[in-house]
MARTI-943878 format. One record per residue (C-alpha): x, y negated, z; residue number from 1. Coordinates in Angstrom, 2 decimals, always signed. Layout:
BEGIN
((X,Y,Z),NUM)
...
//
This chain:
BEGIN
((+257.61,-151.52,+50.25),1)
((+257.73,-148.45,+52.68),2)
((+257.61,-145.15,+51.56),3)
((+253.80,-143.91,+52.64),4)
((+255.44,-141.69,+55.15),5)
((+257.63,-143.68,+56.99),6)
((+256.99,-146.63,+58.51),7)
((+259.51,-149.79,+58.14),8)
((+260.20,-149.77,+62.08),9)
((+261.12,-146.19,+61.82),10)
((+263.62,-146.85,+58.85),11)
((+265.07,-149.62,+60.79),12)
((+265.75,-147.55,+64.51),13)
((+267.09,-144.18,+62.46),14)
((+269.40,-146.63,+60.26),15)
((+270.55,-148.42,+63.13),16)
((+271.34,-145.94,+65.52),17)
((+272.69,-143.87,+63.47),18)
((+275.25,-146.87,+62.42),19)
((+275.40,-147.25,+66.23),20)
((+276.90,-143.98,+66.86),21)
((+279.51,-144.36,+63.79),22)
((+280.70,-147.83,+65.02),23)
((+280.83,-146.78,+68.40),24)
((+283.54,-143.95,+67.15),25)
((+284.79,-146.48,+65.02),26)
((+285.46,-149.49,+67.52),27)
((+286.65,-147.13,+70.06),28)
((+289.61,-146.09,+68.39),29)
((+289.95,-150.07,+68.21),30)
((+289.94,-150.52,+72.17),31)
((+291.61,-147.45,+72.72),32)
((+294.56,-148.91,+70.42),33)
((+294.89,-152.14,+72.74),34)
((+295.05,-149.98,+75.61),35)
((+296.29,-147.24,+75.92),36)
((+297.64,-145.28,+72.29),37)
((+300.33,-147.49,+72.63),38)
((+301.71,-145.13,+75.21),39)
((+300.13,-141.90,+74.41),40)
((+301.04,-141.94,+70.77),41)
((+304.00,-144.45,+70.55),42)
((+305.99,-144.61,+73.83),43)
((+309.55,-145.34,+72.88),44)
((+308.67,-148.52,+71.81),45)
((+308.34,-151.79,+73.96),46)
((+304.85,-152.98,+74.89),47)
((+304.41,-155.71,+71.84),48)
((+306.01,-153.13,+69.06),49)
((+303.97,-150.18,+70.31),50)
((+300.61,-152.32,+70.38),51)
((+301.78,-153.02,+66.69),52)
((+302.19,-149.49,+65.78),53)
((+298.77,-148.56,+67.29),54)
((+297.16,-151.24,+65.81),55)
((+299.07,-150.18,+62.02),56)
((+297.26,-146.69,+62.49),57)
((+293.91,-148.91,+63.03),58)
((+294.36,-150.37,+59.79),59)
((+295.03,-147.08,+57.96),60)
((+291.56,-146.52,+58.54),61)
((+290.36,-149.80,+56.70),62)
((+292.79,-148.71,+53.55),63)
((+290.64,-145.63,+53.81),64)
((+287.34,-147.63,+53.82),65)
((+287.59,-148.64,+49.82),66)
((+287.72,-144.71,+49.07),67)
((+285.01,-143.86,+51.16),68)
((+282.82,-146.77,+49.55),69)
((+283.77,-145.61,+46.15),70)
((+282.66,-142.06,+46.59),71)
((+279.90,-142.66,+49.10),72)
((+278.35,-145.66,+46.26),73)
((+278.71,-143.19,+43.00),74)
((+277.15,-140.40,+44.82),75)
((+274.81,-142.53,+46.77),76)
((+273.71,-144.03,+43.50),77)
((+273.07,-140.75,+41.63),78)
((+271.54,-138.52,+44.32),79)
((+270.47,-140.64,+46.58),80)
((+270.80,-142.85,+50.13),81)
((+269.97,-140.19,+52.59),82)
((+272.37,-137.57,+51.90),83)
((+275.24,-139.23,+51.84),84)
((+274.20,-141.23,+55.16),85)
((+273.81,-137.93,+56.97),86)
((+277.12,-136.95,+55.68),87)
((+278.64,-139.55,+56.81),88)
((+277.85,-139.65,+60.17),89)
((+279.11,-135.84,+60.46),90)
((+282.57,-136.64,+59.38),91)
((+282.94,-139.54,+61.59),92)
((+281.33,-137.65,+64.58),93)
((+283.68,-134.72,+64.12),94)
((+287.08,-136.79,+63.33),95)
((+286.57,-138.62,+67.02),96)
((+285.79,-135.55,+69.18),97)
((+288.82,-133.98,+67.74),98)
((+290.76,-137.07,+69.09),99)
((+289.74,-136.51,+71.96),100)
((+291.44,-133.01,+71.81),101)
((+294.47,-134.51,+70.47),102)
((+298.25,-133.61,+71.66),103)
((+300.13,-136.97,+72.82),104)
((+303.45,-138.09,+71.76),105)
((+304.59,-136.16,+75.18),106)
((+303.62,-132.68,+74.05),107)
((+304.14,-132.25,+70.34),108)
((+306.30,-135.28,+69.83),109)
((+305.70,-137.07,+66.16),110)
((+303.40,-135.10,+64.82),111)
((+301.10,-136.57,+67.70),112)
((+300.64,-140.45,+65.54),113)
((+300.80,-137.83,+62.24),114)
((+297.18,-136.15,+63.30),115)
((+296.03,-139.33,+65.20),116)
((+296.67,-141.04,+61.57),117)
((+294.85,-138.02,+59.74),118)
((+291.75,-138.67,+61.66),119)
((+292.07,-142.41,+61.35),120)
((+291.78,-141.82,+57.46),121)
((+288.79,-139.78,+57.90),122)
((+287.15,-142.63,+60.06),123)
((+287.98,-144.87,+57.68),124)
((+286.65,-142.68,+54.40),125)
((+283.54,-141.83,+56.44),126)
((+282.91,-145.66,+57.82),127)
((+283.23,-146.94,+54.05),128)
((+279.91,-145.04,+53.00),129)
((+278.18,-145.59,+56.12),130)
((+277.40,-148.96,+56.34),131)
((+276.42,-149.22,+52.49),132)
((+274.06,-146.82,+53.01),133)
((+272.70,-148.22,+56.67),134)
((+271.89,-151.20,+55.09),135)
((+270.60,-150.15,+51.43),136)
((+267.82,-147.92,+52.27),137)
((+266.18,-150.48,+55.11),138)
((+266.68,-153.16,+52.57),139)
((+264.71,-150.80,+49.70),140)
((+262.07,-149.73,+52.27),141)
((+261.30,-153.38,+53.42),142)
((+259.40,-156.42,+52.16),143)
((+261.29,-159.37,+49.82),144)
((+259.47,-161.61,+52.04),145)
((+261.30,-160.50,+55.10),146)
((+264.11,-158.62,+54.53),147)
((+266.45,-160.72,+55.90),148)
((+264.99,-159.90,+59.34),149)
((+264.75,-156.19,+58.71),150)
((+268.13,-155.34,+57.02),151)
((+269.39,-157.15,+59.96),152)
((+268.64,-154.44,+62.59),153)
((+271.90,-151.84,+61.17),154)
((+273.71,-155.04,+61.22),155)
((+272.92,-155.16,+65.09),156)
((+274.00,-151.35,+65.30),157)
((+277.85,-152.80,+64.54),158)
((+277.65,-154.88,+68.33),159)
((+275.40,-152.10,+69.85),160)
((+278.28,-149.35,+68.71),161)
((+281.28,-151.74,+70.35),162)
((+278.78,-152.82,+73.32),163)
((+278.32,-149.00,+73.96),164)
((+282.47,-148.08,+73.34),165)
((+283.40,-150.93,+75.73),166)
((+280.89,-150.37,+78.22),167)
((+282.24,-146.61,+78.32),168)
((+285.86,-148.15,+78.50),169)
((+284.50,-150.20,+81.14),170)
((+283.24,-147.71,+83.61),171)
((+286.05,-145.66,+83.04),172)
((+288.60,-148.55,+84.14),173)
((+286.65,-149.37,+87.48),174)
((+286.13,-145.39,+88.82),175)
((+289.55,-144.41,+87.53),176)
((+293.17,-145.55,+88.26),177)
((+295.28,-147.01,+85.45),178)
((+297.39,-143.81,+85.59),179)
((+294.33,-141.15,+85.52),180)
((+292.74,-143.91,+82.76),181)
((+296.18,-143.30,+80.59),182)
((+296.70,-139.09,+81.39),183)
((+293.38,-137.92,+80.43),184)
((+290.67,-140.81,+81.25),185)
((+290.46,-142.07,+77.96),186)
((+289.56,-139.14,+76.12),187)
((+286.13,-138.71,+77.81),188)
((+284.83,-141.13,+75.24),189)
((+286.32,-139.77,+72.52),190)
((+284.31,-136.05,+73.88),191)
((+281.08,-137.86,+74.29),192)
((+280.72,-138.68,+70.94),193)
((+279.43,-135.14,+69.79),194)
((+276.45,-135.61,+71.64),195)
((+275.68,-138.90,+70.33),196)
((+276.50,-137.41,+67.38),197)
((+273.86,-134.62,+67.39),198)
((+271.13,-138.01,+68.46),199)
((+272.09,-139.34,+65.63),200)
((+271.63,-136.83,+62.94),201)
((+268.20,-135.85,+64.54),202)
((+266.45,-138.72,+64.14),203)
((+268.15,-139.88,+60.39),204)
((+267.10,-136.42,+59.06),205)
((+263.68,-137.33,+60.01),206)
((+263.79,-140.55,+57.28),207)
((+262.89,-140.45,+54.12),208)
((+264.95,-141.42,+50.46),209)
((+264.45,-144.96,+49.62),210)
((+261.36,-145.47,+47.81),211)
((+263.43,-148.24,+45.40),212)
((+265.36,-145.22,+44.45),213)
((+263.10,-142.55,+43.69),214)
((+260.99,-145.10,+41.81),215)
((+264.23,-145.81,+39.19),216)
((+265.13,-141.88,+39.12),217)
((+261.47,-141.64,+37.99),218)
((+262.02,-144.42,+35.20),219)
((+265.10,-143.04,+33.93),220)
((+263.56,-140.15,+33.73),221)
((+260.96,-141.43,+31.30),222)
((+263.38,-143.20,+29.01),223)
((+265.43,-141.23,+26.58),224)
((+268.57,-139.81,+27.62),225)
((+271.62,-141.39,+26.97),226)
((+275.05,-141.35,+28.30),227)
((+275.09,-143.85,+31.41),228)
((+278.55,-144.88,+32.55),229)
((+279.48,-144.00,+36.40),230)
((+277.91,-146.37,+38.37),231)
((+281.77,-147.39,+39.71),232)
((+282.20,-148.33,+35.91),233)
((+278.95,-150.08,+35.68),234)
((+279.73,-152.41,+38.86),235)
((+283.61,-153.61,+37.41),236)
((+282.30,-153.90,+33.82),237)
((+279.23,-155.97,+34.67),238)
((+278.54,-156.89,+37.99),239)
((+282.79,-157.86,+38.99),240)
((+281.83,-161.51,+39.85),241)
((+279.48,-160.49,+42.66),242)
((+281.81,-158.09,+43.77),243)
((+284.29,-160.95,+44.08),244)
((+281.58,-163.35,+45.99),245)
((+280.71,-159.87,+48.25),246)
((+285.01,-159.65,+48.72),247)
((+284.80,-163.51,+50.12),248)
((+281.92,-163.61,+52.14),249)
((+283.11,-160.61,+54.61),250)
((+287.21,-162.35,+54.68),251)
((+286.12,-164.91,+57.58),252)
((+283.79,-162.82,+58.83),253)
((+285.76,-159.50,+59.17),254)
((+289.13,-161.08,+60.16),255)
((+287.28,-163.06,+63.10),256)
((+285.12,-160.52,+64.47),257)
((+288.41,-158.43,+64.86),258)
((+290.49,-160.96,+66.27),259)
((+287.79,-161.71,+69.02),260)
((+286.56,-157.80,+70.01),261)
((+290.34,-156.33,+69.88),262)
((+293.18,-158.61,+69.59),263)
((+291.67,-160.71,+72.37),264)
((+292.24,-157.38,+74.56),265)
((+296.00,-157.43,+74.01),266)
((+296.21,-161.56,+74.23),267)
((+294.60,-160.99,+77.71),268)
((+296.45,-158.32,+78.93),269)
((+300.17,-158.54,+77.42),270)
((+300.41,-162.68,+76.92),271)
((+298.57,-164.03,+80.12),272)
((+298.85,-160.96,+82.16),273)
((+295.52,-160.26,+83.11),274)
((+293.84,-157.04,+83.59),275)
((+292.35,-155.45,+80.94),276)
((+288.56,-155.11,+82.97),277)
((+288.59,-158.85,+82.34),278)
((+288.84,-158.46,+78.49),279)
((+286.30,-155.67,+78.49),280)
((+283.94,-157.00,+80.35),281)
((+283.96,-160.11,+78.40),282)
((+283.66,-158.28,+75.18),283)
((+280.52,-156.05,+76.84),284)
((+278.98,-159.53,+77.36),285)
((+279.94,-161.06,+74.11),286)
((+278.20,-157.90,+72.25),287)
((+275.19,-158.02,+74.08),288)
((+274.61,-161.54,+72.86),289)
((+275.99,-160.98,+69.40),290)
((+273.51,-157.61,+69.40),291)
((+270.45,-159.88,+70.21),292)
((+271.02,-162.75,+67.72),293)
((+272.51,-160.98,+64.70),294)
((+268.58,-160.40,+63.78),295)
((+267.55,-164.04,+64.92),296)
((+270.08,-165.37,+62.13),297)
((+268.60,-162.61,+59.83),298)
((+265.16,-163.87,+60.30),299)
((+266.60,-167.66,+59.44),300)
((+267.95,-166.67,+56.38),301)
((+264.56,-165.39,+55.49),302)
((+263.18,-169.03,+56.27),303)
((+266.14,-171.70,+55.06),304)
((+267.87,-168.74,+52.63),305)
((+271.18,-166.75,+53.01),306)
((+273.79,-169.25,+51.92),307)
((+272.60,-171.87,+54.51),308)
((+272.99,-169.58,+57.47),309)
((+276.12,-168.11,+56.14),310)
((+277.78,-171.33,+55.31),311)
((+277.06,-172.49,+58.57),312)
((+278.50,-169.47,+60.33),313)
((+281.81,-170.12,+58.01),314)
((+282.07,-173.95,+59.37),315)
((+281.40,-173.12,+62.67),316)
((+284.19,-170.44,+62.79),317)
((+286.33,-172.59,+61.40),318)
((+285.94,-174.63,+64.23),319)
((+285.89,-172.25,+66.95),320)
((+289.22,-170.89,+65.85),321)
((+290.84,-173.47,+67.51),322)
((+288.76,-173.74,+70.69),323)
((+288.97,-169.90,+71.10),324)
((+292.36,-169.57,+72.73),325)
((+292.49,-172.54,+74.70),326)
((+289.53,-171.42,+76.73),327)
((+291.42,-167.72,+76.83),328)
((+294.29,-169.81,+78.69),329)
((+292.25,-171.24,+81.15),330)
((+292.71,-167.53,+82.67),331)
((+289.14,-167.60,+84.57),332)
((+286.42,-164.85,+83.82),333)
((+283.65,-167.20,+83.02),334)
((+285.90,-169.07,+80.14),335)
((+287.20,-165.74,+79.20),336)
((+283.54,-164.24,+78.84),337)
((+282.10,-168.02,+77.16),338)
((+284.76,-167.83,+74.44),339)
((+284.40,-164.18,+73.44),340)
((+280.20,-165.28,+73.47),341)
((+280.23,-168.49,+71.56),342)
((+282.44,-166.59,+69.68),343)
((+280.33,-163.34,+68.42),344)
((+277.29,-165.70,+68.90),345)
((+278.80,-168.23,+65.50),346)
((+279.58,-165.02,+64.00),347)
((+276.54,-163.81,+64.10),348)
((+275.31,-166.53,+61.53),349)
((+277.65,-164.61,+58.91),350)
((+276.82,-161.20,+59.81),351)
((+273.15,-161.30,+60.13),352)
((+272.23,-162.20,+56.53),353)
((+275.05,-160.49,+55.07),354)
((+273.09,-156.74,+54.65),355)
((+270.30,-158.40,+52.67),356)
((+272.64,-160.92,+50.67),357)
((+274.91,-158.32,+49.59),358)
((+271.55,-155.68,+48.62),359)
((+270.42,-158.50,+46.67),360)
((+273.83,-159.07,+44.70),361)
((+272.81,-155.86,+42.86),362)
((+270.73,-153.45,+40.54),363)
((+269.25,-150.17,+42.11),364)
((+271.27,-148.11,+39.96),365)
((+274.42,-149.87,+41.18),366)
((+273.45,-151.04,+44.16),367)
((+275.10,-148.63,+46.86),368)
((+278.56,-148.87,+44.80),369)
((+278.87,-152.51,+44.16),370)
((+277.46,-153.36,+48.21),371)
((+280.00,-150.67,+49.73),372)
((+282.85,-151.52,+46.91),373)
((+282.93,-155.39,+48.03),374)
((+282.20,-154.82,+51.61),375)
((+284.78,-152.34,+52.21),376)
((+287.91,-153.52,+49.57),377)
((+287.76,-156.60,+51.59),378)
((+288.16,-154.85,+54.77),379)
((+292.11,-153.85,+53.74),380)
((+293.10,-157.56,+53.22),381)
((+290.78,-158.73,+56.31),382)
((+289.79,-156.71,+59.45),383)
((+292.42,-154.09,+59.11),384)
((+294.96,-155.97,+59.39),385)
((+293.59,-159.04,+61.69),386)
((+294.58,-157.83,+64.75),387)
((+298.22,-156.29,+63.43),388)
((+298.83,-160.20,+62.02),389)
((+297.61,-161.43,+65.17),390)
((+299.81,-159.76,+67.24),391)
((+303.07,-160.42,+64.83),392)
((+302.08,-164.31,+65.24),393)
((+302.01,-163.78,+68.81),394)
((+305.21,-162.26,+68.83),395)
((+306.96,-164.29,+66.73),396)
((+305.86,-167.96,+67.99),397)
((+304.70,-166.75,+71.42),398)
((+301.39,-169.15,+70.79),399)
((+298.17,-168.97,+69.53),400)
((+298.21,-171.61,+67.74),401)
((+299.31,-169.92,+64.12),402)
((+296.48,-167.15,+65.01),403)
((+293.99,-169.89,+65.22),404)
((+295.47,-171.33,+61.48),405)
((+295.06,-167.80,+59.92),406)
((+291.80,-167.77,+61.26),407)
((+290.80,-170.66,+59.77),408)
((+292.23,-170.58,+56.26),409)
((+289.94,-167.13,+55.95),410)
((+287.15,-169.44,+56.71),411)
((+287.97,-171.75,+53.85),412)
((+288.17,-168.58,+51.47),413)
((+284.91,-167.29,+52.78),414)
((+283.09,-170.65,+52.25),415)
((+284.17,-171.41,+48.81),416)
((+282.99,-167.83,+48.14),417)
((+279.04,-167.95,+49.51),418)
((+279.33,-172.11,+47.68),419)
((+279.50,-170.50,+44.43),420)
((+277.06,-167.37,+45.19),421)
((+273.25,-167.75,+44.18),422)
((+270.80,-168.38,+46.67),423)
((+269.55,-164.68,+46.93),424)
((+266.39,-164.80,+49.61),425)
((+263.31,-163.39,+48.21),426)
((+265.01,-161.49,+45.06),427)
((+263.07,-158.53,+44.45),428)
((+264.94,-155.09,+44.38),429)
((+262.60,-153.24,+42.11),430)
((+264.30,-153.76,+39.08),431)
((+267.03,-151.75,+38.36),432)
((+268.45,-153.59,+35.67),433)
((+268.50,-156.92,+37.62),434)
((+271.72,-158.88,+38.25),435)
((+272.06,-162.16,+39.88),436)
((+274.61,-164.14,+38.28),437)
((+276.66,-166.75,+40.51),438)
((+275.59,-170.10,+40.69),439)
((+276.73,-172.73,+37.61),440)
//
């Protein structure tokens, strides 16, 4: 289904490392929240509270996500993938190199968290069209038969962006003390995103517009005109139910991945005591694994189908959830590094059909708004909150026992969700009327 000029390889490395770059901005603000904006941006709290407050300006950017999907899917829909992708990755680009630049809590006092909040919300707004986008136009350029496979590869650029952030964070923490780390060390990656910024946007300009797109511009074009409702109006009017199934399907998903890539970094450090290399490390580990399977369980779902994979992922999380923590408490590196593996590794069974699943959920001409809209309003009640919950469980009960319960009732909402969904694999996305309903 490629475009004559572009090959389907060539969509698939400009998509994903151009979502690389954005989640690598994105997930470092994450880390950077564990570790150190607690004292930069929030110091005259204790340790726990101020790892709360960081982590509440982390979700600020996930409330931000819903508006970014909104206007990133309308526009996306009307005038195309490319644009908005390329726009996307400039405002998320420039809103981390000016944190780097950012005044702490020492020099300007509260208006310090004020701009580091302002930039959060422009993460946020900027990550909510991206990965809509990312996905949509390798899923349009690519083959029904193996799609699954292909719209995998921007999935991968999620682990590749937090494998790149932590290894960064990583470095940093062995060739610098904790005190240079906490003055100025941890705005060098921060800096370094212009540059990967300016990689980025070189080689997406170089893609072309989804051919599934310019196919139904030239369709409506032929057909008489008539007033067409907003495509935000189209997807709540007609298409609400597989919003709802899109909203389920990322809870477990979203929650867990952010409980085991940044909660686990405060567990580690301010509940057992350990040092914080030992939570990076095993979370550079655990995203090099996740980054190499996420298109092996993209692949299955092109051979056994998207529900089977997913709803195995679900179960499997479910499970984990309560093995997770124990094997934190063992305090050793290698069950440290094994539980943050297994770990991305089950969740990789969720994540790795979920690009061509959701695609498939809609029409062309409503594609982009109802795939961002369900992915992203799910991402308030899920991911940007998981670690802030986590940490107020911690607190409260001082184990992780009620962390591994939340955990797994999201699992039980996730599962019912992809139970009721229709088996997607092998839906063709020409059609830009088409609309899967969810299974009797």
């Amino acid at each position: 289904m490629s475009s004559p000029g572009t090959s389907i390889k060539r969509v698939v490395a400009a998509s994903m490392i151009g979502t690389t770059v954005e989640w690598y901005d994105f997930f470092l603000y994450g880390s950077a929240a564990a570790l150190v904006f607690n004292t930069q941006f929030f110091p005259e709290s204790d340790p726990l509270v101020g790892t709360m407050l960081a982590f509440a300006t982390l979700a600020v950017g996930f409330v931000a996500r819903p508006l970014g999907g909104l206007v990133f899917g309308h526009y996306g829909d009307k005038i195309g993938r490319k644009k908005l992708l390329v726009l996307s990755l400039l405002l998320m680009g420039g809103a981390t190199f000016a944190m780097g630049l950012l005044p702490t809590y020492a020099m300007i006092g509260v208006g310090a968290p004020l701009l580091l909040v302002l930039l959060r919300l422009i993460q946020g707004f900027a990550v909510g069209g991206e990965w809509g986008g990312a996905v949509l136009i390798v899923s349009e350029h690519g083959d029904d038969r193996r799609r699954g496979f292909w719209a995998s590869w921007p999935q991968a650029g999620v682990p590749a962006g937090n494998l790149l952030a932590t290894a960064v964070l990583a470095i940093l923490a062995v060739v610098q003390s904790d005190e240079a780390f906490n003055s100025w060390g941890w705005r060098i990656p921060f800096l370094l995103s212009g540059l990967l910024v300016l990689i980025g946007m070189w080689i997406r300009l170089a893609v072309e517009e989804s051919p599934v797109f310019v196919e139904a511009v030239k369709k409506a074009a032929d057909k008489p005109v008539a007033a067409e409702k907003a495509p935000i109006v189209a997807v709540f009017r007609k298409s609400w139910r597989q919003v709802l199934i899109a909203m389920g399907a990322r809870f477990a998903e979203n929650v867990s991945y952010y409980v085991i890539t940044a909660f686990v970094l405060v567990y580690l450090t301010t509940h057992l005591g350990l040092p914080k290399s030992l939570g990076l490390n095993a979370v550079l580990v655990g995203s090099a694994i996740h980054f190499v399977t996420i298109p092996m369980w993209g692949w299955l779902s092109d051979v056994v189908g998207r529900r089977v994979v997913y709803l195995f992922g679900t179960a499997s999380m479910l499970v984990w959830s309560f093995v997770f923590f124990p094997m934190l408490d063992g305090a050793t590196p290698f069950a440290t590094i094994a539980a943050v593996s297994i770990g991305l590794f089950l969740h990789g069974a969720m994540y790795g059909p979920q690009a061509a699943f959701f695609s498939e959920l809609f029409g062309t001409k409503v594609r982009y708004s109802g795939a961002s809209i369900g992915y992203q309003l799910a991402s308030i009640a899920a991911g940007g909150v998981a670690p802030l919950i986590a940490t107020a469980l911690l607190d409260a009960y001082g184990t992780s026992l009620p962390i591994s319960i939340y955990v797994a009732a999201t699992c039980v909402v996730t599962f019912i969700a992809v139970y009721v969904a229709k088996e997607t694999r092998g839906t063709s996305l020409a059609d830009p009327d088409r609309e899967p309903s969810v299974a009797a």
